[in-house]
Each structure stands twice: as C-alpha cells, then as structure tokens.
N, C-alpha and C positions, 0 to 999 in steps of 0.2 A: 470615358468615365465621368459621372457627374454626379459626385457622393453628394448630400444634404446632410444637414442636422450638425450633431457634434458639440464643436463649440463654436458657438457665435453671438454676435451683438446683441441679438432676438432672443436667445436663448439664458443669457446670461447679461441683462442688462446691465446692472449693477457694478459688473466690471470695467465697465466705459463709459457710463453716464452718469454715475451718482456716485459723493464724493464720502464712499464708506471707508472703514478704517482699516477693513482687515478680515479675513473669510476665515470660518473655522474649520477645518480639515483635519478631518478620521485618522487617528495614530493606531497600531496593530502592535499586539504583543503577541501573535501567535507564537513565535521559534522562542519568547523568552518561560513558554509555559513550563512548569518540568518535566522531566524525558516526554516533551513532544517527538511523535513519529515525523517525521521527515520523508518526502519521497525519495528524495536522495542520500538516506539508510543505506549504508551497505552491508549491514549484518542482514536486516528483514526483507530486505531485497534484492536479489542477485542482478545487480548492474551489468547492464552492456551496449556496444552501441552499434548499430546498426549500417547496413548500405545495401538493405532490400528492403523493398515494396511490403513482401511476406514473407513471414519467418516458420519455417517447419522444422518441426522436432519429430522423432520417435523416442520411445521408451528403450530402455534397453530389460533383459531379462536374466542376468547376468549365469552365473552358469552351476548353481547348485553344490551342494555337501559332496566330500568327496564318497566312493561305494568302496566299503570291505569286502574283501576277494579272499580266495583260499589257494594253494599251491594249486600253480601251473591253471588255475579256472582261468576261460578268456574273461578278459577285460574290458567293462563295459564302455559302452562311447554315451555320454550324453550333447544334448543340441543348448547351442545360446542363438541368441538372433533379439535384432531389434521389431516393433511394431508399435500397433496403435498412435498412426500419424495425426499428427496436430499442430494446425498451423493459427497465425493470427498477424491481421492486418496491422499496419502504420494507421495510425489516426491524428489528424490537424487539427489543432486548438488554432483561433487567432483573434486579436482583438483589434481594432481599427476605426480611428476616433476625427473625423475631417475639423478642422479646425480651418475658420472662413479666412479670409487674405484679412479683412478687417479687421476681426477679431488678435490676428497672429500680430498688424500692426499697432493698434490704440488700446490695448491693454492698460489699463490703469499703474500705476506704480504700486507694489506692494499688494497686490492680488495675486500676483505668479501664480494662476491656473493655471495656464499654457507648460512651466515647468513640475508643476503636480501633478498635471497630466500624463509623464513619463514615468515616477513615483510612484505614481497610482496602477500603472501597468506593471511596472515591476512586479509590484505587490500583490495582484491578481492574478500574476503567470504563476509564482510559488504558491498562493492557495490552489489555485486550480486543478497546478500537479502534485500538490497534496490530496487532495480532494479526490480525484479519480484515482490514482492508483494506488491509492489506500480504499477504498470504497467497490473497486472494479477487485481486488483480492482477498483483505481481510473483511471487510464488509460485507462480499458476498460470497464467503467462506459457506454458508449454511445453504443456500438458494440457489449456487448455483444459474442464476440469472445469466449473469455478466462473462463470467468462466468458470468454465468446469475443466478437469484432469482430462487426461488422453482416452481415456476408458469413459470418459461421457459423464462422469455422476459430478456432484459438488464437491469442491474442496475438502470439507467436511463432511465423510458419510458413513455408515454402515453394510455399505453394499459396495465397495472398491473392490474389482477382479484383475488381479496381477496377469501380467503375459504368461504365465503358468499354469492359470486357470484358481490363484489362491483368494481366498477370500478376503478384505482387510478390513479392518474398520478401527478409524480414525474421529470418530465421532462419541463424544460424552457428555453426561448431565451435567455432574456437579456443579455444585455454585460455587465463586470462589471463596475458598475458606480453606484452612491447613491442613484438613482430611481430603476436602474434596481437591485439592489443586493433586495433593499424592497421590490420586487416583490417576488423575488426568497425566501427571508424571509415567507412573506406573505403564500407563499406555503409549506411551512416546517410545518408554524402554523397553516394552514386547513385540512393540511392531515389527511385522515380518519384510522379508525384502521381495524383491521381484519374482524369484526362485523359489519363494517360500520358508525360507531360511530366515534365521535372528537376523535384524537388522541393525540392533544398538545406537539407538538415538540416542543421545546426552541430553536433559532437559538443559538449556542454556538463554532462553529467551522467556520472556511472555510480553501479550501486548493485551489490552485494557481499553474500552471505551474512558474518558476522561475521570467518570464514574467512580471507578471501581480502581482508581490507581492508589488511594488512599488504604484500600483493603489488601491491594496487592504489596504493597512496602509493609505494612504493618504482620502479613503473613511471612514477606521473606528476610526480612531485614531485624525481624526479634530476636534476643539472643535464646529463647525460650518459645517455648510452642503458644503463639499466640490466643488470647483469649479464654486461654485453659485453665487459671488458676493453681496448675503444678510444675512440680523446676524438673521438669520434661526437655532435653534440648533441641532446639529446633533444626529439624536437619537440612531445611533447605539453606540456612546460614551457612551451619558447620561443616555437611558433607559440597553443594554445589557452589558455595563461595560466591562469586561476584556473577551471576546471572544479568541480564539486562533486562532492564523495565522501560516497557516504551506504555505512551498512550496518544491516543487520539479522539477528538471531539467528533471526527467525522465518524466514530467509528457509536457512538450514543445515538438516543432515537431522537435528539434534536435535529441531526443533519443524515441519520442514517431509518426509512422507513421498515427495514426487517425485522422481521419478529423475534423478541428477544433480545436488542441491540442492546440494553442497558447489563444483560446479564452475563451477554455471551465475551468468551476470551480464547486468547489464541498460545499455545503453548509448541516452542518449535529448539529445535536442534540447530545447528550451524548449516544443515542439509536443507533447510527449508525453501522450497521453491515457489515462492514470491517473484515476480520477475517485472522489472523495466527495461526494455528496450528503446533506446533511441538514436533515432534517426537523423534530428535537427536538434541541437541545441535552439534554446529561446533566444530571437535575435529580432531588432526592431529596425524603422527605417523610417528617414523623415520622406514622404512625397514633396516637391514642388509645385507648386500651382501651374506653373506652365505643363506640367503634366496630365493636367485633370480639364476638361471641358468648363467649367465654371470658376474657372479662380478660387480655387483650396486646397490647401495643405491638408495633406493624411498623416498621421501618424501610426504607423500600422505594426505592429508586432506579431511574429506564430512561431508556434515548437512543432515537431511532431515524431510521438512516442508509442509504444506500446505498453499495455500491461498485461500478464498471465499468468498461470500455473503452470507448472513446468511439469511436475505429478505431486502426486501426495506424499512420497513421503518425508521423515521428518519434519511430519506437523501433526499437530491434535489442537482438533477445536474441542469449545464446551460449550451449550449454550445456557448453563448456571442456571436450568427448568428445577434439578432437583437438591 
C-alpha cells in the first residue's frame, strides 16, 4: 500500500511552518434545522439490519373479500401466494484520508487538523447517509431511476399492477395547499390493497423539500382552514391531530436534479415502505505507518447499507404540477 496526498507538510504548509494563529473550520447545523429528515427516521423508514450480501423480498397478495353463498351451495376456494421478487444489493461508502508520519508528528499547536479530521468524517458519514437514502427513495419517488416497487414502475405512479392483476395509482397533482393536500389525503385513504380490496391508509406523515415546509405547517397546524378567509375548521388539525412533518434540503432542486423537486411531496401512512437496510454500522480505523509501504498513517472510515422500496403501498406522492 502506498497512499499519497491527504494531509501533509506540502499540502498544508501553514500548519508547520508559519507561525499562524488559528484555521477556521466549517460548523454544520443540519440535525438543528426543524423537522429535519434523518436517515435514521424510524417512522419514514422501516429500519433494519442486515447479514446478506442481497436482500430479496416478494410481495405478498393477501387473500381477498370474503364470497356470500346460499344453503347447502358448495363453497368457493380462493388462492393467496406471494410474487413479483425484488432484490437489492449492500453498497460501501468509505472515506480514507493518509495523513504523512511528518505531518501526524510537527503539527503546530493549535491547528488540531489532524483531530478535525475525524470531526470532519463523522460529519460527512451522516450527510452522506442522509443524502442517499433520502434521495435513492423519496427523491426518486417520481423517476424511478434509483428504485422502483416490485412490479417495476416508480414509487409514485399511475400504472401499479397488484399480484391480482388490480390497477393502483398512487400518483397526484396537487400543489400543496389545504384543498389540494385533501386530495392527496383522499388517495392515501382509497387505496386499494394487493387483492384489490380497501386498504385504509391513515394520512399520518408528510415530507417537504425544505421549500415548502413553511406551507406545510401553515396548512396543518391552523386552527382554521388556512388562507381562506372563513371560520371554516381545519380538519387536518381537528380530525388527524399530531401528523408528522419532516423535510429535507436534499429533497429541493438545489441538491435534488428531478423534475419538480421544489414542488413535489410525499404523503404516507405508518405502512410506508421506505427501507434502510444495514449491514455495517459507520466504523473508522487509524492505520500505522508500519503498515503502509511509505510511512503514513490512514485514517480510514466505511458503512455499508442499503436503500429501497419495499411496494407501494401506504404512500402517495404529489408532484404540486397542478
């Protein structure tokens, strides 16, 4: 092994030759944003942890209404079974930062690189896995890019086919506003289940590019139907009570290139299948130079997780077009 670069004397003179007072280093206020999404959500994402390579699921089709009969008629039999297999691999983050024998020993005083450099990793392993599994799910809810349901289509569609042969759709305009989110409600609570039968989702969540979190409190949280000008009661208050509000930056079209990102939101039940999977918690490691061919210390850190859709239901997206 014979890492280069990193940190060292060359690269960072100032830390060992010149008699500066003090470096200024990047403070993060993501987790103090409000209801920032978190990867490590356990309502908007069904946590678990891992000891395969690959993970496969089926769907299941559960087993239908029951049939009214008449004396003595035989009794019909109907079928359940699982299908439409869907698997998805483990994936490695890691970051790994060589740091020269020099450098690790004639560090100036009161520069502490060397310890912001572990800081700094911390810091980059929770963006990260914010980043992706938020952006690998609810980001690409509409696109389908990244993951799609067991049935092949987007998270969000018009064209979902149940193991029954039913049709679903999960996908809506509105923008958010007090009419249009009751739309989008409205559809959460007609969706049918695998069978084809009611599935009674409970609207209980929504999530928000950073955007639109402002609209979204002001829509659920009025005691009156907001923006309306009449003492109309607002029912997502009064009938759904304490719904949760999450948002994310990742989920806007500064950090998210899909189309619509500023508009689009995501409305889910407690059923919602959002999924991390992991394998390796984040875990780092100092190298010793005796280790490496060139005399350098690594600093090296990796996770490694998955993210997916488990199926659609219990979720409605919107992409706020109309």
């Amino acid at each position: 092994m014979n890492p280069t670069g990193g940190h060292t004397t060359g690269l960072s003179p100032d830390a060992f030759q010149k008699a500066i007072n003090g470096v200024v280093y990047e403070k993060f206020m993501r987790d103090d944003q409000p209801d920032n999404l978190s990867a490590r959500d356990g309502f908007f994402f069904r946590q678990s942890k891992a000891d395969e390579m690959v993970y496969i699921w089926d769907e299941d089709s559960n087993v239908g209404a029951f049939n009214e009969v008449g004396e003595q008629e035989d009794l019909p039999s109907d079928d359940t079974f699982i299908g439409n297999t869907k698997s998805v691999r483990q994936r490695k983050w890691v970051k790994q930062i060589p740091v020269s024998f020099e450098a690790f020993k004639t560090e100036q005083a009161g520069i502490n690189k060397r310890q912001m450099i572990g800081e700094q990793i911390a810091d980059r392993a929770r963006l990260t896995q914010d980043k992706s599994t938020i952006q690998d799910t609810y980001g690409d809810a509409f696109d389908g890019a990244i993951s799609t349901t067991p049935d092949g289509d987007a998270w969000a569609s018009n064209s979902h086919t149940t193991l029954k042969g039913v049709n679903i759709d999960n996908l809506e305009t509105p923008a958010l506003s007090a009419d249009g989110l009751w739309t989008v409600v409205q559809s959460l609570a007609n969706q049918k289940a695998q069978d084809g039968e009611a599935g009674g989702q409970v609207f209980e969540g929504i999530l928000t590019p950073f955007i639109l979190l402002k609209t979204a409190h002001e829509t659920l949280d009025s005691d009156l139907v907001p923006f309306a000008g009449e003492n109309q009661i607002n029912v997502f208050k009064t009938i759904y009570g304490q719904v949760s509000i999450k948002s994310s930056i990742f989920l806007g079209s500064t950090y998210n290139s899909n189309s619509n990102a500023n508009t689009s939101y995501h409305v889910v039940s407690r059923n919602a299948q959002a999924s991390r999977r992991v394998l390796v918690d984040l875990s780092t490691r100092l190298i010793p130079p005796e280790a490496t061919a060139n005399d350098t210390f690594i600093e090296r850190a990796k996770y490694m997780e998955s993210h997916f859709i488990g199926s659609w239901f219990g979720y409605v997206g919107s992409n706020g077009t109309a």
